[in-house]
C-alpha positions in Angstrom: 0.0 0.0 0.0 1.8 3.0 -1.1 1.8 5.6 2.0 1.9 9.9 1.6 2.5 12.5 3.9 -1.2 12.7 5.0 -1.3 8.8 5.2 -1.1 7.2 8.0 0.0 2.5 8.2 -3.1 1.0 8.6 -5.1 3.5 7.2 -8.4 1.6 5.1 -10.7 2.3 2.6 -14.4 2.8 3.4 -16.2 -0.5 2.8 -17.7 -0.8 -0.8 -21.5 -1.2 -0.6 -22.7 -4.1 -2.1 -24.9 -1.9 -4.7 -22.2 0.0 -5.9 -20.4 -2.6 -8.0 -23.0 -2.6 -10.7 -21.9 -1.2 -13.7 -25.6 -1.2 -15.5 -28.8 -0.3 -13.6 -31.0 -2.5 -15.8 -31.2 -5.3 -18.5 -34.4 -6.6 -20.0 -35.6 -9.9 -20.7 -37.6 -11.0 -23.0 -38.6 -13.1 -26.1 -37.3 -12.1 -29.4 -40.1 -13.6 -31.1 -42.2 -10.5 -29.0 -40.0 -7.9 -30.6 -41.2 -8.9 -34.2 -41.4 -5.7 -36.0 -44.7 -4.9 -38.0 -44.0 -4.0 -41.7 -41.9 -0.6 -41.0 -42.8 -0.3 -37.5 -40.2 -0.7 -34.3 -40.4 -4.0 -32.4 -42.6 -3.9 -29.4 -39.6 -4.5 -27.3 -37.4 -1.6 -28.8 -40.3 0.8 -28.3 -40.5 -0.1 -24.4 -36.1 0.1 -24.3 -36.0 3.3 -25.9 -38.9 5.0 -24.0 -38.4 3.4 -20.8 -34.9 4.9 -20.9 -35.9 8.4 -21.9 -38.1 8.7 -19.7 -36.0 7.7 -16.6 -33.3 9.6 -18.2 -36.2 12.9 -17.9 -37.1 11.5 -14.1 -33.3 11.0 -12.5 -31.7 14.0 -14.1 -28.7 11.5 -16.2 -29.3 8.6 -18.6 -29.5 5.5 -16.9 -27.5 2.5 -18.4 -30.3 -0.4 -19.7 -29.3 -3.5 -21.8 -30.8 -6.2 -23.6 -29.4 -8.8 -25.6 -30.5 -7.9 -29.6 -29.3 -11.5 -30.6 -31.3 -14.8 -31.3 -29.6 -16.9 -28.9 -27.5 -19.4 -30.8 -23.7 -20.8 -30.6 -23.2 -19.3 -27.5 -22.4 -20.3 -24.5 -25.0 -20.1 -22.1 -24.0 -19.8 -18.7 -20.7 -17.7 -19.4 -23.0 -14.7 -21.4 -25.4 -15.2 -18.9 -23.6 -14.4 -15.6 -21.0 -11.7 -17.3 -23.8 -9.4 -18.1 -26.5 -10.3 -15.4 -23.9 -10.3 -12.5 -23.4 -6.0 -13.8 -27.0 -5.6 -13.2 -28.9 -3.5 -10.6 -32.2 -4.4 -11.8 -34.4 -6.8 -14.1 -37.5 -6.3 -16.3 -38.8 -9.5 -17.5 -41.1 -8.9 -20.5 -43.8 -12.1 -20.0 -45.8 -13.2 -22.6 -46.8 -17.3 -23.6 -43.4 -17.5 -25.6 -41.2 -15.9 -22.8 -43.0 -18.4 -20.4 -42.2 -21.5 -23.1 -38.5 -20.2 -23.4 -35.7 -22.1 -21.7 -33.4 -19.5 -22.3 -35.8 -16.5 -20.6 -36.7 -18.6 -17.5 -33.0 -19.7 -17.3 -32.2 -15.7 -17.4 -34.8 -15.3 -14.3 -33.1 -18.2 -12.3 -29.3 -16.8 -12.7 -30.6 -13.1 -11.9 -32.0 -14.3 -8.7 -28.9 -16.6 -7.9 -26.7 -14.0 -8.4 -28.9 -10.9 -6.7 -28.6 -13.5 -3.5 -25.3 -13.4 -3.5 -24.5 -9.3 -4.1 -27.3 -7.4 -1.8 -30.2 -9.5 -1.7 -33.1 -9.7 -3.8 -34.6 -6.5 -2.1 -34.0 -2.8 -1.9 -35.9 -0.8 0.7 -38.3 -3.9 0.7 -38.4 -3.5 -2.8 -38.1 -6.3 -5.4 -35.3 -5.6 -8.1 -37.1 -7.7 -10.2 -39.6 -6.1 -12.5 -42.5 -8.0 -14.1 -44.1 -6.3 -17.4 -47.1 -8.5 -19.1 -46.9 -7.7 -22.8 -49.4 -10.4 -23.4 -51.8 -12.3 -21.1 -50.8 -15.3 -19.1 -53.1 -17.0 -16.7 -51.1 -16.2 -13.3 -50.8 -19.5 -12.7 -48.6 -20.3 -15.1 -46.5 -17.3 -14.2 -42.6 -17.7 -13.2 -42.5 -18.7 -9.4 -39.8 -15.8 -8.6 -43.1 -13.6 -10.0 -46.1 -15.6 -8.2 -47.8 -13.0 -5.8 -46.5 -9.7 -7.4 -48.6 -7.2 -9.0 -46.7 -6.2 -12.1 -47.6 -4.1 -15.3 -50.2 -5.0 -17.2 -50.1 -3.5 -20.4 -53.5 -5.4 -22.2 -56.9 -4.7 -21.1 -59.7 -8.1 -20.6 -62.9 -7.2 -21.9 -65.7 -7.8 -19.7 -68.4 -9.7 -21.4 -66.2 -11.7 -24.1 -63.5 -12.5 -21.3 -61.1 -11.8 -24.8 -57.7 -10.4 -24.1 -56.5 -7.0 -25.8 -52.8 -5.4 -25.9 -52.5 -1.5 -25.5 -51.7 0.2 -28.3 -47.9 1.4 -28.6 -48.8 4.3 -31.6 -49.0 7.6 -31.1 -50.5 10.9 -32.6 -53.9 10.4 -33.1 -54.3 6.6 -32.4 -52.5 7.3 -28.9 -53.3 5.1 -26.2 -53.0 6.6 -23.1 -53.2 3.1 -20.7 -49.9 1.9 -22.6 -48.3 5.4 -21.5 -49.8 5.4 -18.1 -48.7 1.7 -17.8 -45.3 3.0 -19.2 -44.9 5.8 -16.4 -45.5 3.6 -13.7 -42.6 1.1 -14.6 -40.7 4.6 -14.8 -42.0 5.8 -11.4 -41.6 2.6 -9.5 -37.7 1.7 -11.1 -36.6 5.5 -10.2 -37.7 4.6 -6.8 -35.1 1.3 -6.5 -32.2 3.1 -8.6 -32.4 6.5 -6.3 -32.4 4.1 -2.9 -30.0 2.2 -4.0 -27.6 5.2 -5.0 -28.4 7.1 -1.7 -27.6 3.8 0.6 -24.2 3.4 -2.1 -23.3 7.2 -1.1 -23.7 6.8 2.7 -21.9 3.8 2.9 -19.1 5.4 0.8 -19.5 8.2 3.4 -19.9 5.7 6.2 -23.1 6.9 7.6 -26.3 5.9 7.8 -28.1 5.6 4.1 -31.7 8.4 4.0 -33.9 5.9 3.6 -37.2 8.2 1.9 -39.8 8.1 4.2 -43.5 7.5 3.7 -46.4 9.9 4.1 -48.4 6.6 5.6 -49.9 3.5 4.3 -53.1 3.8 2.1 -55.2 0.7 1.0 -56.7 0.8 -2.3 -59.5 -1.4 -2.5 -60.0 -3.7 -5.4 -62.2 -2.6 -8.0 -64.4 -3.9 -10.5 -63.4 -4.2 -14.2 -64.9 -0.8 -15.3 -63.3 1.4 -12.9 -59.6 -0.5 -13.3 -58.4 3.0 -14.9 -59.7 5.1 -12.1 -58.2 3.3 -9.7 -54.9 3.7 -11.6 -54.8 7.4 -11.9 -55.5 7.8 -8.0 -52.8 4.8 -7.6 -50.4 6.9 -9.5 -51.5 10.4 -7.7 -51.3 8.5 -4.3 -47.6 7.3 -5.1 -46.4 10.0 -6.5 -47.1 12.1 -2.9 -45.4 9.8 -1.2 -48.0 7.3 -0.2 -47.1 3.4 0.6 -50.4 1.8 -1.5 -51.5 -1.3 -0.3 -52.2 -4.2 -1.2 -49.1 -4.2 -2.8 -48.7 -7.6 -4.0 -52.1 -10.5 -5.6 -53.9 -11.3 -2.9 -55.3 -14.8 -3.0 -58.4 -15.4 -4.8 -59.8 -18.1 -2.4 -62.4 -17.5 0.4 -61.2 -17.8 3.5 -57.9 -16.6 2.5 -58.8 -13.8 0.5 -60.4 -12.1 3.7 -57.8 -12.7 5.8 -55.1 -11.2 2.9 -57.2 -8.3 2.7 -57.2 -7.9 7.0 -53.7 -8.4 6.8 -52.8 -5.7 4.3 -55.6 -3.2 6.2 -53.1 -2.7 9.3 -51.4 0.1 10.1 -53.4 2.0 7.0 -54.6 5.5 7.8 -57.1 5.0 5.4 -58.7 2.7 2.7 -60.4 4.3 -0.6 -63.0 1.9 -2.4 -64.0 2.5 -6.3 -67.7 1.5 -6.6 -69.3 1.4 -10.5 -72.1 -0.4 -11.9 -70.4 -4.0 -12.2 -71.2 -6.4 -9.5 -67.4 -7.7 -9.2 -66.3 -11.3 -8.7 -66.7 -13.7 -5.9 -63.9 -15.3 -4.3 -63.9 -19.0 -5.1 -65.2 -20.7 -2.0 -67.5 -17.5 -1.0 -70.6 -16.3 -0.1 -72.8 -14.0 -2.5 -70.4 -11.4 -1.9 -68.3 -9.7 -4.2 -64.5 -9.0 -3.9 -66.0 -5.0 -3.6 -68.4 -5.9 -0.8 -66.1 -7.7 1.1 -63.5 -5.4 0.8 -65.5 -3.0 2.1 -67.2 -4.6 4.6 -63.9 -5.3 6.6 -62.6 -1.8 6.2 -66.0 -1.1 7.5 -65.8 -3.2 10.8 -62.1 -1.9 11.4 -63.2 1.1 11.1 -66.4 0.9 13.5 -64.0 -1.0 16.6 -61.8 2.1 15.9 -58.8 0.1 14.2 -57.8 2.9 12.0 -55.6 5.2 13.8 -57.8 8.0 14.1 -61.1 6.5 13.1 -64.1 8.1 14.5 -66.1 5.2 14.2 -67.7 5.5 10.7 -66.7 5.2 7.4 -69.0 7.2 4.5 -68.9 6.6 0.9 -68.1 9.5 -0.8 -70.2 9.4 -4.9 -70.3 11.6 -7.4 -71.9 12.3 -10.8 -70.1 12.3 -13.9 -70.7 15.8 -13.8 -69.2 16.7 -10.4 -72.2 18.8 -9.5 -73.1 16.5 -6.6 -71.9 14.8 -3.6 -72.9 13.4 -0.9 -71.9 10.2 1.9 -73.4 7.1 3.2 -73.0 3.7 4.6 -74.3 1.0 2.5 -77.4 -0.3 3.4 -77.8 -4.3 4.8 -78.8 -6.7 1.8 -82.0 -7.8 1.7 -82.8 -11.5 1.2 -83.9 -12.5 -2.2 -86.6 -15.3 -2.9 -84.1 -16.2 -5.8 -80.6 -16.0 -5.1 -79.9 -16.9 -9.0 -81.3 -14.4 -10.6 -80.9 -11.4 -8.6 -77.4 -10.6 -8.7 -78.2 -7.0 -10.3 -81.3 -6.5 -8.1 -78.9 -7.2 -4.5 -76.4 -5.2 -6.0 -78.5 -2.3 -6.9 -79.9 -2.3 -3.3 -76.0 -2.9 -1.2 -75.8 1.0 -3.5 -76.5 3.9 -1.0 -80.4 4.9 -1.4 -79.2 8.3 -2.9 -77.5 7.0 -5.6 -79.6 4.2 -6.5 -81.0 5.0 -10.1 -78.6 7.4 -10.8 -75.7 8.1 -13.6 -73.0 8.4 -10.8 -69.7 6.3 -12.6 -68.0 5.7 -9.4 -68.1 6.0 -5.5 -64.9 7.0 -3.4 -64.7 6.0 0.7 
């Protein structure tokens, strides 16, 4: 060790935080047979690299460093490509889709990322997941990778109601814009700004050896689970919620079996200062196993009885729904009314949803209800 006047023998380095070593912040994985270009369009896959990066680029004040192998895997050797670039990565976004579940090489990509996160810093940052799932394409969440079972993800396809039918978002822009694909697109932003600027702040106190500024959170908020017409409302208050500095719960698929679903949804109600509920005109699902009650009911029903025994730090003992017309010009607050018993439980799904509505909004054109 080569000593100077203002040296001293002995004299060490600060430790090196585990997080510093990477020299990329991202790579992207993904199926080249999803990057297929459309006569003279880009690939679906170079669109999201190219935005994605912009954007963050826009959001962290520097371009960030993303990679992704352009190649069609072929003579080359697996596990020596494979660990060289992934072991140089902060983060991973795994683009699913029915080929990228089918694909030896993409799951095989998943597994060495994992291996090798465990063994530099953990799988975690903040209690953040440096893995990032993006669904370009449905796949029943079942068949999803098991490093990816139980987180929420990016969705970037809407499931039409009736038909059941799957769609993708369109990537254009101009005047055939789509503005779920971009919404969809910001959020991936927002939530991988969130790991890279933790992980750089805990990097720079270590470096500094003192304790990392770990952001802090303006409280938990649990965002009810809505029905399928009101998935883009919930969104945009998602989004607003998060971008103020809210933790929004639940933040990871709560199981969609009865009694297990109630208990997730108990579980992820603690410590919240509040939950907000969408209400629209679709009934909602029932959890396998249940009662009559929808996954909206029941959700509000146990925010309900938290609320009433006082279980929300500074509950009053009551919680109103808030509904509102399409036009704005009217609001008011109730609790929803007990269910009456139906002669026919199989045909009156609409009639005993209709009357669980608050009497003042029963009949009307309001779009959705807020608690």
């Amino acid at each position: 060790m080569a000593l100077d006047g203002n040296s001293s023998v002995g004299a060490v380095s600060p430790p090196q935080h585990p997080m510093s070593r990477f020299a990329e912040d991202a790579f992207i994985s993904y199926r080249h047979l999803d990057n297929e270009k459309l006569e003279d369009s880009k690939g679906w896959i170079d669109n999201l690299h190219e935005r994605l990066e912009k954007r963050l680029a826009q959001l962290l004040g520097s371009k960030p460093k993303i990679w992704r192998d352009p190649r069609i895997p072929g003579n080359v050797y697996f596990a020596d490509l494979l660990e060289d670039r992934i072991r140089h990565n902060l983060l991973m976004v795994s683009v699913l889709s029915p080929g990228y579940v089918q694909s030896g090489w993409c799951m095989g990509e998943l597994r060495e990322f994992c291996r090798l996160a465990n063994e530099n810093g953990g799988l975690q940052v903040n209690g953040r997941l440096r893995m990032f799932k993006v669904v370009k394409t449905h796949v029943d969440r079942e068949k999803h990778p098991a490093q990816f079972q139980g987180q929420l993800g990016y969705e970037f396809y809407e499931t039409d109601p009736m038909t059941q039918r799957h769609r993708e978002f369109s990537q254009d822009i101009g005047q055939n814009k789509d503005q779920r694909y971009w919404n969809k697109l910001e959020d991936l932003a927002l939530d991988i700004r969130e790991v890279l600027e933790a992980t750089r702040s805990q990097a720079s106190a270590s470096e500094a050896q003192s304790a990392p500024a770990i952001p802090r959170s303006k409280g938990k908020v649990y965002l009810a689970e809505c029905s399928s017409d009101l998935k883009d409302a919930r969104d945009i208050i998602k989004r607003e919620l998060a971008q103020r500095g809210y933790e929004i719960l639940p933040d990871k698929e709560i199981p969609f079996k009865s009694p297990d679903y109630e208990n997730a949804v108990r579980d992820a109600l603690r410590g919240c200062k509040v939950s907000i509920h969408l209400i629209g005109e679709s009934f909602g699902v029932i959890p396998e196993g249940g009662d009559e009650r929808s996954t909206v009911r029941l959700q509000h029903e146990i925010a309900a009885q938290r609320s009433a025994t006082r279980l929300f730090p500074g509950s009053s003992g009551s919680l109103p729904v808030l509904s509102r017309e399409t036009d704005g010009s009217k609001s008011s607050s109730s609790n929803f009314e007990p269910i009456p018993r139906c002669k026919d439980a199989r045909s009156c799904c609409r009639c005993r949803w209709r009357n669980s509505r608050p009497s003042f909004w029963r009949g009307s054109k309001a779009t959705r209800s807020i608690r």
